[in-house]
MDTraj code that builds the backbone (N, CA, C; nanometers):
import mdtraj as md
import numpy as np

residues = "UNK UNK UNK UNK UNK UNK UNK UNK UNK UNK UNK UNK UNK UNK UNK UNK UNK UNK UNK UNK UNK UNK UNK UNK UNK UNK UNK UNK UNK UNK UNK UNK UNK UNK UNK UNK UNK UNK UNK UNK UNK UNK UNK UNK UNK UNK UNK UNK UNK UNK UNK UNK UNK UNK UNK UNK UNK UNK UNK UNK UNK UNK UNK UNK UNK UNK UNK UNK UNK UNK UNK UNK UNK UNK UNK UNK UNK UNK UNK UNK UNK UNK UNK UNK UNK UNK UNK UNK UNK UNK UNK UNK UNK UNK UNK UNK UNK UNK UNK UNK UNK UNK UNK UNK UNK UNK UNK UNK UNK UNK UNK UNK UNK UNK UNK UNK UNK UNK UNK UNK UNK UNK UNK UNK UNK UNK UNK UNK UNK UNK UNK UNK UNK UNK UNK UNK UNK UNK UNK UNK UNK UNK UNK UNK UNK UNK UNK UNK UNK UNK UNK UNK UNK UNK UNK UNK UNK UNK UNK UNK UNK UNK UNK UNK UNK UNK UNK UNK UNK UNK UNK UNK UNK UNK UNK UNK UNK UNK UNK UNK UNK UNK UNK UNK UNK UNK UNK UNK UNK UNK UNK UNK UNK UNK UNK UNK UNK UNK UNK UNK".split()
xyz = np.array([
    [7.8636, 11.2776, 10.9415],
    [7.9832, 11.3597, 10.9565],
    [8.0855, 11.2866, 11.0430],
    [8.2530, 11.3158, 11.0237],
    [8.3093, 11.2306, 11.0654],
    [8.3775, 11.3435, 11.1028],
    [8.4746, 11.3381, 11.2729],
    [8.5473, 11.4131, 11.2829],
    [8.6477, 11.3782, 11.3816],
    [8.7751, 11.4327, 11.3372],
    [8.8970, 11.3857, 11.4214],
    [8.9546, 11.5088, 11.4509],
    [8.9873, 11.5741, 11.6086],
    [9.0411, 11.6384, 11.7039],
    [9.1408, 11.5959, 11.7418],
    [9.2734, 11.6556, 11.7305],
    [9.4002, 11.6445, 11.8268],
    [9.4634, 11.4951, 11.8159],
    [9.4542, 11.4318, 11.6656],
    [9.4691, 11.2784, 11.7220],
    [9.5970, 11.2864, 11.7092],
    [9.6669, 11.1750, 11.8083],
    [9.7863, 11.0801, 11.7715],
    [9.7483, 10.9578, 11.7210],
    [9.8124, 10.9326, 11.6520],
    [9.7913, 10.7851, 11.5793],
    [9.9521, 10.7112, 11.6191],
    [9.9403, 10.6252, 11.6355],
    [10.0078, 10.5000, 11.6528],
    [10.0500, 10.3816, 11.5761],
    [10.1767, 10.2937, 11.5130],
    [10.1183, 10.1557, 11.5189],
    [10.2790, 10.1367, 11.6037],
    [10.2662, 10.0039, 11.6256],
    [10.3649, 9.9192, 11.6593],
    [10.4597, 9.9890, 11.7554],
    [10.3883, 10.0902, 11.8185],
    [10.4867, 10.1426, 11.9134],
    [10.5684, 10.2578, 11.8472],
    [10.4771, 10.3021, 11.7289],
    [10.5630, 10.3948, 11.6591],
    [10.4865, 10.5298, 11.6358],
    [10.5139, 10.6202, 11.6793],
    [10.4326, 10.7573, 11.6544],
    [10.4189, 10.8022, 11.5426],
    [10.2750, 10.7833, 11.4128],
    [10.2578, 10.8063, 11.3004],
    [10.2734, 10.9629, 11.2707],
    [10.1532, 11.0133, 11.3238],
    [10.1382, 11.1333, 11.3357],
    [10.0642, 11.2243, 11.4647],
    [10.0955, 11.2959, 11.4676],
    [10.0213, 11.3815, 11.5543],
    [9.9571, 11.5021, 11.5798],
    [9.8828, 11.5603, 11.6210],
    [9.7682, 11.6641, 11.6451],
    [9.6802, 11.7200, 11.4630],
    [9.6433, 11.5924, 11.4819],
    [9.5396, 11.5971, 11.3235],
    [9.4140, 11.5964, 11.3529],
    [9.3811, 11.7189, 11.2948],
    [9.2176, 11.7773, 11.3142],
    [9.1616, 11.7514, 11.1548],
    [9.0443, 11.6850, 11.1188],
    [8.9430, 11.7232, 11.0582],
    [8.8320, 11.7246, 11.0168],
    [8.7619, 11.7299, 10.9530],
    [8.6154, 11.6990, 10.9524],
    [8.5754, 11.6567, 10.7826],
    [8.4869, 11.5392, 10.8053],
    [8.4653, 11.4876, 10.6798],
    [8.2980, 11.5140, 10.6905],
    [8.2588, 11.5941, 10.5682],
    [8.0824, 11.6697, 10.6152],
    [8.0252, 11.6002, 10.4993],
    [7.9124, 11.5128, 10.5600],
    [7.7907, 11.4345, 10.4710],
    [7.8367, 11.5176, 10.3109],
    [7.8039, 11.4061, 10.2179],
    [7.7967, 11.4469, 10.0921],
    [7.9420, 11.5511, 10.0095],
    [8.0681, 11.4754, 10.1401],
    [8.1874, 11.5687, 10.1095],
    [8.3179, 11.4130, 10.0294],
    [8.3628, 11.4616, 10.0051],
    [8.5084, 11.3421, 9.9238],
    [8.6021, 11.3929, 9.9691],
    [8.6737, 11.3061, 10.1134],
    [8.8038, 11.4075, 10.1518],
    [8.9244, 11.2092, 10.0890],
    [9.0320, 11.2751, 10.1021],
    [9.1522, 11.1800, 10.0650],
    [9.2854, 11.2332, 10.1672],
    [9.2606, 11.1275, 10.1862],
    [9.3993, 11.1096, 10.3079],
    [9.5249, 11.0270, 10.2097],
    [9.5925, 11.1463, 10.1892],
    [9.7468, 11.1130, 10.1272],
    [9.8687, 11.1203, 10.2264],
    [9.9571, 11.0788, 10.1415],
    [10.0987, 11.1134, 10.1807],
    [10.2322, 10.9551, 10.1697],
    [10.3518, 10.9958, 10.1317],
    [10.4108, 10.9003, 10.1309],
    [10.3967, 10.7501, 10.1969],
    [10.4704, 10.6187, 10.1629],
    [10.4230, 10.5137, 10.2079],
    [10.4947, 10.5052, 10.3208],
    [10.4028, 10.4050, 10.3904],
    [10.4248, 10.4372, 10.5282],
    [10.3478, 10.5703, 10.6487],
    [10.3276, 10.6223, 10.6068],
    [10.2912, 10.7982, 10.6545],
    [10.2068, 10.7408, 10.7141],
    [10.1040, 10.6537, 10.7512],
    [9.9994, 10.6095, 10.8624],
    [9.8636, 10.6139, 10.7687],
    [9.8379, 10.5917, 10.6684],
    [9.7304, 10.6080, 10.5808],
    [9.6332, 10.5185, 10.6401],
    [9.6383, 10.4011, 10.5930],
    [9.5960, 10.2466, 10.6338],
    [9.5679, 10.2918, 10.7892],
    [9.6630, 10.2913, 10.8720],
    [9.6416, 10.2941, 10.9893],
    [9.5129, 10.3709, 11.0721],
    [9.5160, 10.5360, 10.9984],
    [9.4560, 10.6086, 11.0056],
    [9.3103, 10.5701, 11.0167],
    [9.2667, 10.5045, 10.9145],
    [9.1581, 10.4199, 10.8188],
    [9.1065, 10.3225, 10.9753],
    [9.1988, 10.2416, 10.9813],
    [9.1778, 10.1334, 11.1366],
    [9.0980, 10.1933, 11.2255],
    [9.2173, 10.3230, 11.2558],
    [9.1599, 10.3575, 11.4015],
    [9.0144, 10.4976, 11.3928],
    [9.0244, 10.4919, 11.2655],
    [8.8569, 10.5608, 11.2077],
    [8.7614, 10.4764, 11.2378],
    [8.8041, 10.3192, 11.2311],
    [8.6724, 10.2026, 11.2114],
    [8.6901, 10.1593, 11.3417],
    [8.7342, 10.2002, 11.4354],
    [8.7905, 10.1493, 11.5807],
    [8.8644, 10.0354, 11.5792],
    [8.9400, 10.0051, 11.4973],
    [8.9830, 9.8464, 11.5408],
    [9.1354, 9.8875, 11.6342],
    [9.1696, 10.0511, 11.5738],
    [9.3246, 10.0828, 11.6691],
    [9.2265, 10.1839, 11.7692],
    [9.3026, 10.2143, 11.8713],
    [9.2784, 10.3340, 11.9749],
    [9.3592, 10.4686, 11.9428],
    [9.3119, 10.5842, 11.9543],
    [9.3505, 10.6947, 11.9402],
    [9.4436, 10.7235, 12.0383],
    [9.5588, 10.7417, 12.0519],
    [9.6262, 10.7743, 12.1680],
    [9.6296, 10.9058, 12.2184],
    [9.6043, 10.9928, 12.1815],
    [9.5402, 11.1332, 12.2363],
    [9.4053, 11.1902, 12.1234],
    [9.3537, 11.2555, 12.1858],
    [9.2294, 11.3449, 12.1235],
    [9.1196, 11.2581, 12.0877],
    [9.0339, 11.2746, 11.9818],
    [8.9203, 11.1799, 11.9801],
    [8.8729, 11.1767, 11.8350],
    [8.8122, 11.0518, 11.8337],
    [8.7249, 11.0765, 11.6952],
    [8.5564, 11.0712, 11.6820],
    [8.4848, 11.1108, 11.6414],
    [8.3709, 11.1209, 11.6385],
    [8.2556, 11.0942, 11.5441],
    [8.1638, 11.0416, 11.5218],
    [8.0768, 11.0550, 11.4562],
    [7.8983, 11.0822, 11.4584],
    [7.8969, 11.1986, 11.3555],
    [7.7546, 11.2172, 11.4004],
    [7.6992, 11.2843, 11.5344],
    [7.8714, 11.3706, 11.6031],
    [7.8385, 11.3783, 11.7311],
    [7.8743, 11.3169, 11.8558],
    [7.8762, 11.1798, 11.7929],
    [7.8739, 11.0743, 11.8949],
    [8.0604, 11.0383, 11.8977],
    [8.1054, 11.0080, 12.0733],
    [8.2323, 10.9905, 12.0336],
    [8.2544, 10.8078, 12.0045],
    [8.3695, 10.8024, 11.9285],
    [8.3989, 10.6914, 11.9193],
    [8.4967, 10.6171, 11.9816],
    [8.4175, 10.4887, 12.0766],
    [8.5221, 10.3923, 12.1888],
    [8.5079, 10.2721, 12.1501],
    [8.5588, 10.2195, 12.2613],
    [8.6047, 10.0610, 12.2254],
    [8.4078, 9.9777, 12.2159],
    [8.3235, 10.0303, 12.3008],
    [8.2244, 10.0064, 12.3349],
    [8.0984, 10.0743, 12.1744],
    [8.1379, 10.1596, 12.1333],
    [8.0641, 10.1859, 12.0054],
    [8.1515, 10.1838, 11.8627],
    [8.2010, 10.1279, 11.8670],
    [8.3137, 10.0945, 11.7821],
    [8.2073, 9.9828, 11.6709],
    [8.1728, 9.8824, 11.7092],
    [8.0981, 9.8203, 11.6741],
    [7.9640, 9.8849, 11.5574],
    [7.9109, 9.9420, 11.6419],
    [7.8049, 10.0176, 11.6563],
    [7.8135, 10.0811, 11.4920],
    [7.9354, 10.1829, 11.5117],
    [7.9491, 10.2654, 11.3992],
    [8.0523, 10.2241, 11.2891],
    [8.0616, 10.0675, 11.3244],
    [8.1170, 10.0215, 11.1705],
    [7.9988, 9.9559, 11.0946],
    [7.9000, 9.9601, 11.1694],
    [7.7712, 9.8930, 11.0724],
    [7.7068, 9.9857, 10.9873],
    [7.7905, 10.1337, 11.0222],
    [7.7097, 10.2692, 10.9075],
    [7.7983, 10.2691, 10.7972],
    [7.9048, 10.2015, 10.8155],
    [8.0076, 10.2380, 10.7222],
    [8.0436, 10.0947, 10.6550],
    [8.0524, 10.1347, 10.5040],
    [8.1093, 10.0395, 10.3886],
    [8.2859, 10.0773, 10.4173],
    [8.3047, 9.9304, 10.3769],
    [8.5358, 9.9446, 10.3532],
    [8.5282, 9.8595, 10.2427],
    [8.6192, 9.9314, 10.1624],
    [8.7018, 9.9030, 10.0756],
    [8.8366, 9.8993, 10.1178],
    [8.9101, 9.7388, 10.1171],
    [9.0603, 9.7253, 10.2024],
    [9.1409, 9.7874, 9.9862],
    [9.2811, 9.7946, 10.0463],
    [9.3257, 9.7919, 9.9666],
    [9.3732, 9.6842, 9.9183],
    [9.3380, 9.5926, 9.9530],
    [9.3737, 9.4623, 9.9039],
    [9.2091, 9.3700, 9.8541],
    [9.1918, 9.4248, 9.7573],
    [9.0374, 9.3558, 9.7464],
    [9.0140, 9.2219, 9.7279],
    [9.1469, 9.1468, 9.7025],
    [9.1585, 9.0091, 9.7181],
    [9.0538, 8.9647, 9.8450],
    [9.0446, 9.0167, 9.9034],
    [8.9888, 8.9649, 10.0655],
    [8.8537, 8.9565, 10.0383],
    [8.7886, 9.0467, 9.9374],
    [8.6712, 9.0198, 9.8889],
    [8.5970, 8.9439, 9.7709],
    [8.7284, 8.8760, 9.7103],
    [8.6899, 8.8407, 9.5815],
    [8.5594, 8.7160, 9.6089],
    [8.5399, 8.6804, 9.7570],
    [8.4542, 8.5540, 9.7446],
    [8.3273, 8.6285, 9.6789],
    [8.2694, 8.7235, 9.6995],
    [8.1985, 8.8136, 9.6351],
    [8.1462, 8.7992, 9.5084],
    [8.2509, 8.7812, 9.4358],
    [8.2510, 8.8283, 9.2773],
    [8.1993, 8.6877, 9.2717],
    [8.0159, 8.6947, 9.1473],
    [7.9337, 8.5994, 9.1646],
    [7.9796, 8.4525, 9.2551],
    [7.9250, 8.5203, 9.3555],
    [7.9233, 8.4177, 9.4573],
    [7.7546, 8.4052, 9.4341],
    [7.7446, 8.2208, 9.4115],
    [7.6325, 8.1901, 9.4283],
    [7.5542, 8.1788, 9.5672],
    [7.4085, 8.1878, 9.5750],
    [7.3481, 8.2122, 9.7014],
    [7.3664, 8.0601, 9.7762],
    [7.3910, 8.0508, 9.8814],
    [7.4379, 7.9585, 9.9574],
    [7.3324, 7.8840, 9.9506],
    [7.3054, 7.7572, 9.9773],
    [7.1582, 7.6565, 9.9847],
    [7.1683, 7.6434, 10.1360],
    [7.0206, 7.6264, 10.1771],
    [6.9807, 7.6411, 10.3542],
    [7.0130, 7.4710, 10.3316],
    [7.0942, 7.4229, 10.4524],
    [7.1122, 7.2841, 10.4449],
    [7.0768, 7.2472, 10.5935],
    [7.0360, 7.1752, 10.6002],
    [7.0051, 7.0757, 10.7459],
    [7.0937, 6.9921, 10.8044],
    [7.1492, 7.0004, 10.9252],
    [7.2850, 6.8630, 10.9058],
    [7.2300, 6.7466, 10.8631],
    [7.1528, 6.6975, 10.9180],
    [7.0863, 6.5616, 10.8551],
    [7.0515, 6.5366, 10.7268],
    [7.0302, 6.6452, 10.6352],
    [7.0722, 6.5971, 10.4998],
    [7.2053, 6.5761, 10.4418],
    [7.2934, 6.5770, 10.5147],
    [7.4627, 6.5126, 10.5043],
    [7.4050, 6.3890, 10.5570],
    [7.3200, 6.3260, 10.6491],
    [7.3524, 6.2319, 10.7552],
    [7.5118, 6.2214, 10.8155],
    [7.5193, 6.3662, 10.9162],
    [7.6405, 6.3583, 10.9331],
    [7.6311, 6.3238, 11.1110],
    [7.5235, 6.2831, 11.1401],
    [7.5322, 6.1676, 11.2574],
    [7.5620, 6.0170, 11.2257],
    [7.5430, 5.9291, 11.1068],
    [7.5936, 5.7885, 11.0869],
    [7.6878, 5.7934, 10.9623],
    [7.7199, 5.9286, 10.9395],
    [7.8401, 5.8874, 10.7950],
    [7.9722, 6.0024, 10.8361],
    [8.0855, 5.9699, 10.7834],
    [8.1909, 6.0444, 10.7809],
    [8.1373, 6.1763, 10.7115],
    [8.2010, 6.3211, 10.8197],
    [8.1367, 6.3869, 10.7193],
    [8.2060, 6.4167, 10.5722],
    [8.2090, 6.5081, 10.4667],
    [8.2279, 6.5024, 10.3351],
    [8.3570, 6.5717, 10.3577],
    [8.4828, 6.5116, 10.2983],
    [8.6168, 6.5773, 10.2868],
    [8.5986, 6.7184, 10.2339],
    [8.6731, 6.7987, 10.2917],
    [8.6983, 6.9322, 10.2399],
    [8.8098, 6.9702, 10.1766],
    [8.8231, 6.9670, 10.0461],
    [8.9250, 7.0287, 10.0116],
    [9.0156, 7.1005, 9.9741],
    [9.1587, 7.1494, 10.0136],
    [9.2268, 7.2918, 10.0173],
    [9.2026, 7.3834, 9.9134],
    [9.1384, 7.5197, 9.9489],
    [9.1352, 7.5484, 9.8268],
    [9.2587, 7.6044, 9.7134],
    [9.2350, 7.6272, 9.5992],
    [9.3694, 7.6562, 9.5525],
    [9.3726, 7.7707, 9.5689],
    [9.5133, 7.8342, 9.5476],
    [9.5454, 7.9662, 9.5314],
    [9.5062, 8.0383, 9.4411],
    [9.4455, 8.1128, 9.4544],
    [9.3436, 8.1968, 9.3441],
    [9.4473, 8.2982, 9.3006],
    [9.4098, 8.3310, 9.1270],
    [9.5225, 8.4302, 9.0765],
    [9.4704, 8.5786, 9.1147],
    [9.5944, 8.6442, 9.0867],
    [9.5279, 8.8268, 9.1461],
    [9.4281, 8.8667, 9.0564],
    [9.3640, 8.9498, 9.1030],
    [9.1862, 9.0328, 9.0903],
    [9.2932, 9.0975, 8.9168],
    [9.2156, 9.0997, 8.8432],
    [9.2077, 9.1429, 8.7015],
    [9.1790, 9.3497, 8.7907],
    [9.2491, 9.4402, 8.6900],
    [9.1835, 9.5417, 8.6908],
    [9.0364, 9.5566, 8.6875],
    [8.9942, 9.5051, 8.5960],
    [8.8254, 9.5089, 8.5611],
    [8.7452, 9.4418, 8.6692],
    [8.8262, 9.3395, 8.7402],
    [8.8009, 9.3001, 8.8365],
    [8.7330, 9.3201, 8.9830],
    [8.8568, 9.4013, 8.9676],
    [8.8735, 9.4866, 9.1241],
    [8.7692, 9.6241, 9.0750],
    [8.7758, 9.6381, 8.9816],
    [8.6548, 9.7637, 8.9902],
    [8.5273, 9.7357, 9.0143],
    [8.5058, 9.6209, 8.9483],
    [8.3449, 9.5186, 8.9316],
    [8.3436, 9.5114, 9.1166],
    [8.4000, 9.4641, 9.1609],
    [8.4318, 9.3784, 9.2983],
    [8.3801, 9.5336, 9.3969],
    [8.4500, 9.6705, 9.3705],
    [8.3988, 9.7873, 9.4244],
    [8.2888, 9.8223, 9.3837],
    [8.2575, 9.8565, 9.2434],
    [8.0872, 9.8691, 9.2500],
    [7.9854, 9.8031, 9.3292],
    [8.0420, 9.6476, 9.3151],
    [7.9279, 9.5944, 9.3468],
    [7.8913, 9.5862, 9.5111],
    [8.0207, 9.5842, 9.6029],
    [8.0120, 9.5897, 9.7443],
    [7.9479, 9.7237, 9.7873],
    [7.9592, 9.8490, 9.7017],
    [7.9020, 10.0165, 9.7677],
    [7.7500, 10.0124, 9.7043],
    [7.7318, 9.9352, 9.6087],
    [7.5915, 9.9138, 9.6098],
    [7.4838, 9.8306, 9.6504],
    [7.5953, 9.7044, 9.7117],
    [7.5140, 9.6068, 9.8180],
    [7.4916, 9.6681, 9.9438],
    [7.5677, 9.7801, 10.0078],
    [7.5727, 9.8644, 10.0805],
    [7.5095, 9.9844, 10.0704],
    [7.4571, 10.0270, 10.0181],
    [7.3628, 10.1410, 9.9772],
    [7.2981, 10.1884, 10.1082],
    [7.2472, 10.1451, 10.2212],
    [7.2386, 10.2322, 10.3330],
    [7.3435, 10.2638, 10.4019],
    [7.4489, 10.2110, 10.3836],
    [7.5529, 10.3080, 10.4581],
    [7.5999, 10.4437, 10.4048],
    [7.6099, 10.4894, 10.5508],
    [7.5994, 10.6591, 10.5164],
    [7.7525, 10.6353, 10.5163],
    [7.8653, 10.5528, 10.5640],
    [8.0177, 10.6547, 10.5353],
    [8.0908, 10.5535, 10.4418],
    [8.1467, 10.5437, 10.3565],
    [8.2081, 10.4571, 10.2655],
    [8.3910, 10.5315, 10.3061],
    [8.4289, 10.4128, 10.3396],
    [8.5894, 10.4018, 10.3365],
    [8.6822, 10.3519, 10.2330],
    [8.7494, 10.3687, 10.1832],
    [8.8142, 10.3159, 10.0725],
    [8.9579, 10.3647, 10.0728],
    [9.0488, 10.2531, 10.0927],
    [9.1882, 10.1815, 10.1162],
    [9.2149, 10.2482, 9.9886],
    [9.3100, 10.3365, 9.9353],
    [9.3748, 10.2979, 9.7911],
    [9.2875, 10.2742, 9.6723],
    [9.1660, 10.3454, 9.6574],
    [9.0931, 10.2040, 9.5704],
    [9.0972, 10.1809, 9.4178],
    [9.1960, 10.2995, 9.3516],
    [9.2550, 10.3275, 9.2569],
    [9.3844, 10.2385, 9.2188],
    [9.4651, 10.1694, 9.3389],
    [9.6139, 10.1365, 9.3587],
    [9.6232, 10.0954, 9.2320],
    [9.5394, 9.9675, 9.1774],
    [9.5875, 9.8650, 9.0755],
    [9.4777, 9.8762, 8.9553],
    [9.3978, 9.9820, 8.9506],
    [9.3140, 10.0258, 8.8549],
    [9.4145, 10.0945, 8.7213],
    [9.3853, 10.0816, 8.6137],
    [9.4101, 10.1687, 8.4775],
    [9.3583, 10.2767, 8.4815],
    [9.3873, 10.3807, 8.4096],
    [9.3547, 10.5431, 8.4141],
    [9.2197, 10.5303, 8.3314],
    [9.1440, 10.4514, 8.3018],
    [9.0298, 10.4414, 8.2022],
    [8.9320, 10.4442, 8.3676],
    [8.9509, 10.2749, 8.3807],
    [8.9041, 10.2221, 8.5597],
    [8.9710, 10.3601, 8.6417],
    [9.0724, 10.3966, 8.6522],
    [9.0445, 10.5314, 8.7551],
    [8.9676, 10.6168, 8.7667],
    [8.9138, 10.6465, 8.6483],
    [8.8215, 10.7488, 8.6044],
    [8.7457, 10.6852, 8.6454],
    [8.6436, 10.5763, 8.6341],
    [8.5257, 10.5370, 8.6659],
    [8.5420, 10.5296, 8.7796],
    [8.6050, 10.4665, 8.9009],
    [8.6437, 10.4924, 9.0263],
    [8.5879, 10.6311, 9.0788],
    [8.6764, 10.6819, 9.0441],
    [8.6719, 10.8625, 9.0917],
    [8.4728, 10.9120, 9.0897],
    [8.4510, 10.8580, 8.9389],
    [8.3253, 10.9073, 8.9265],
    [8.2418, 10.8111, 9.0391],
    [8.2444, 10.7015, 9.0498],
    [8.1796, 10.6257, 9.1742],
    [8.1430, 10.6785, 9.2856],
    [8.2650, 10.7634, 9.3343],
    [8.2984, 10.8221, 9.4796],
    [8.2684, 10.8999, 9.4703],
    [8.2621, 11.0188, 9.3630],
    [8.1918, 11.1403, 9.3663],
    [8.0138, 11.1210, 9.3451],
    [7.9951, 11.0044, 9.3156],
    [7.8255, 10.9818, 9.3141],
    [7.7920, 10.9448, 9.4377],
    [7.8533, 10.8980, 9.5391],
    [7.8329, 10.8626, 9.6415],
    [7.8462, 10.9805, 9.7384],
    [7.9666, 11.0774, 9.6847],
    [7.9394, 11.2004, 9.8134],
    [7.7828, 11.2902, 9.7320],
    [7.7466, 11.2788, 9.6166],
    [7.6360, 11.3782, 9.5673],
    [7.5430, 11.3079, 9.6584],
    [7.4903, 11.1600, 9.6655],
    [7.3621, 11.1101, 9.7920],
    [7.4105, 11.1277, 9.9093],
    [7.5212, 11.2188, 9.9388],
    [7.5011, 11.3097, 10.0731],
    [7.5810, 11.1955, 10.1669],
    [7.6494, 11.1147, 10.1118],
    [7.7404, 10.9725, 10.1991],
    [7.8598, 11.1255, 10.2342],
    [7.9238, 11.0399, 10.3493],
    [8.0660, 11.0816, 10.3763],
    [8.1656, 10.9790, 10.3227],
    [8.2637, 11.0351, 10.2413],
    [8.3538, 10.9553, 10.2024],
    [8.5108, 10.9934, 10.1631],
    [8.5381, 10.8913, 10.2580],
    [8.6996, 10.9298, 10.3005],
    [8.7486, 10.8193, 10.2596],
    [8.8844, 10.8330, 10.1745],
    [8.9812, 10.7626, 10.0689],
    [9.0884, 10.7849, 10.1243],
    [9.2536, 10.7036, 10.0644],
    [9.3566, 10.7115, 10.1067],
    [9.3989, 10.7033, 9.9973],
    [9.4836, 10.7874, 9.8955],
    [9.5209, 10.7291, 9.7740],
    [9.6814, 10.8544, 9.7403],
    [9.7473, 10.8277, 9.6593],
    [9.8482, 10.8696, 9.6681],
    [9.8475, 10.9222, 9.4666],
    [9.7196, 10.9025, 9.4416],
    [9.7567, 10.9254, 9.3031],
    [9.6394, 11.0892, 9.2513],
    [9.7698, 11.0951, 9.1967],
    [9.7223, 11.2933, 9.1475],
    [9.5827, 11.2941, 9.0939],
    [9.5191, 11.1927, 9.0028],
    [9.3991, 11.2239, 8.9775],
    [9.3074, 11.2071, 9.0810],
    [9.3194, 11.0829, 9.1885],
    [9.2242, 11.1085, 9.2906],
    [9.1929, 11.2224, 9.3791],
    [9.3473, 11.2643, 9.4442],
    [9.3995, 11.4051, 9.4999],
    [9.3411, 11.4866, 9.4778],
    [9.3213, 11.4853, 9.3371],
    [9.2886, 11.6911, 9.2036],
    [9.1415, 11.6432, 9.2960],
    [9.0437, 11.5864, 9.2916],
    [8.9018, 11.5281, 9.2567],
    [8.8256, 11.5674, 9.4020],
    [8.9483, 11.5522, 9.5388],
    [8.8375, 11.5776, 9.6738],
    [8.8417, 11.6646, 9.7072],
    [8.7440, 11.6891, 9.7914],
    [8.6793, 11.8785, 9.8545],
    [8.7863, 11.9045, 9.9434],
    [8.8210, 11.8325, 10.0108],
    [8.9478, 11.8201, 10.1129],
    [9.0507, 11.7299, 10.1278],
    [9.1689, 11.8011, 10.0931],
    [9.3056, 11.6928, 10.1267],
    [9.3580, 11.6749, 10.3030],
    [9.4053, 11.5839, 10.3578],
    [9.4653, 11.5369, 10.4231],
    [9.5789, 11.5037, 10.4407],
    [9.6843, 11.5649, 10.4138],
    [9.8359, 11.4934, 10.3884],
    [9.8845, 11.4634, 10.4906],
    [9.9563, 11.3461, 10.5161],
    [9.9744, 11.3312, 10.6551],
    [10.1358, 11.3225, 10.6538],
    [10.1937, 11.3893, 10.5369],
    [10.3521, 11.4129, 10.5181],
    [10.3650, 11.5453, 10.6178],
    [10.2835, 11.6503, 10.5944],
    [10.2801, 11.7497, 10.6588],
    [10.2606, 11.7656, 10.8246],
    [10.2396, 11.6405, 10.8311],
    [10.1966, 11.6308, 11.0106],
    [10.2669, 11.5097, 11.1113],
    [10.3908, 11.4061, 10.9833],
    [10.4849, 11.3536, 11.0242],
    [10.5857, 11.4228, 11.1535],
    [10.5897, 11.3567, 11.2243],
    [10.7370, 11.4099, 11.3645],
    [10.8597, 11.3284, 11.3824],
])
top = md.Topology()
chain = top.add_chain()
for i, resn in enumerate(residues, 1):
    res = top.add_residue(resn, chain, resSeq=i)
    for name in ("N", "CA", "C"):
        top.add_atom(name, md.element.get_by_symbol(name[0]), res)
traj = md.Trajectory(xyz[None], top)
């Protein structure tokens, strides 16, 4: 269970929103909407501790969340960024080989040039969906799955399968909280979040 009391949220010195209460309950699909900009993303951060809450608190499981368990309680939780580029090393990535430095002999030889890699083209739709299945099921003991947008650049075929993903994941009793701005995800969770409504 995930829960946020009285928060202010923050970035850049800028007051997102303020006094946002709610509770995300094991085996529930809530979605945090609202225009761009509105603190979505941000929101998401300071859920995983990487921002600080500037008033009220957030919690999980009970337990509150600080700079000191911050850590702690991002190892229960899967993210999906909205930019899944960041994960594409993923997509069949072969298993690394255990290497020894001395099988370089990189005490009597130059070691082996490295070179730049190229600019990789953007994630295919089919892509980026493959790329989400496969990270929430390499993850399978985490109890809270986060997910950035994860519809943004999906087709309404891939949305649908999306949607159904996330709703299989709140039925094994996960908590899972989304940010998405699109009506079919919206219609689909137990609880909305709009954070247009709580703009100042």
């Amino acid at each position: 269970m995930l829960e946020v009391k009285d928060a202010t949220i923050t970035a850049g010195g800028k007051t997102l929103v303020t006094g946002l209460s709610f509770i995300v309950r094991d085996g529930q699909l809530a979605c945090v909407t609202g225009a761009e900009h509105s603190g979505k993303t941000t929101l998401l951060r300071t859920l995983m501790g990487f921002l600080p809450v500037e008033q009220g608190f957030v919690s999980i499981d009970g337990e509150l969340l600080t700079v000191r368990s911050a850590h702690a309680f991002r190892s229960m939780m899967v993210y999906l960024p909205q930019e899944m580029q960041l994960l594409r090393h993923q997509l069949n990535a072969p298993e690394a080989p255990v290497c020894e430095a001395e099988s370089y002999g990189v005490w009597n030889t130059p070691l082996p040039v490295v070179e730049p890699e190229p600019v990789a083209a953007p994630l295919l739709p089919e892509e980026i969906y493959l790329l989400a299945e496969q990270t929430i099921r390499e993850a399978g003991d985490k109890q809270i799955l986060i997910a950035d947008e994860p519809a943004a650049c999906l087709t309404p075929d891939l949305t649908e399968r999306m949607i159904e993903l996330l709703l299989q994941q709140a039925a094994m009793g996960k908590t899972v909280l989304i940010t998405s701005r699109k009506p079919q995800l919206v219609a689909q969770a137990q609880q909305v979040i709009d954070l247009d409504t709580l703009r100042i």
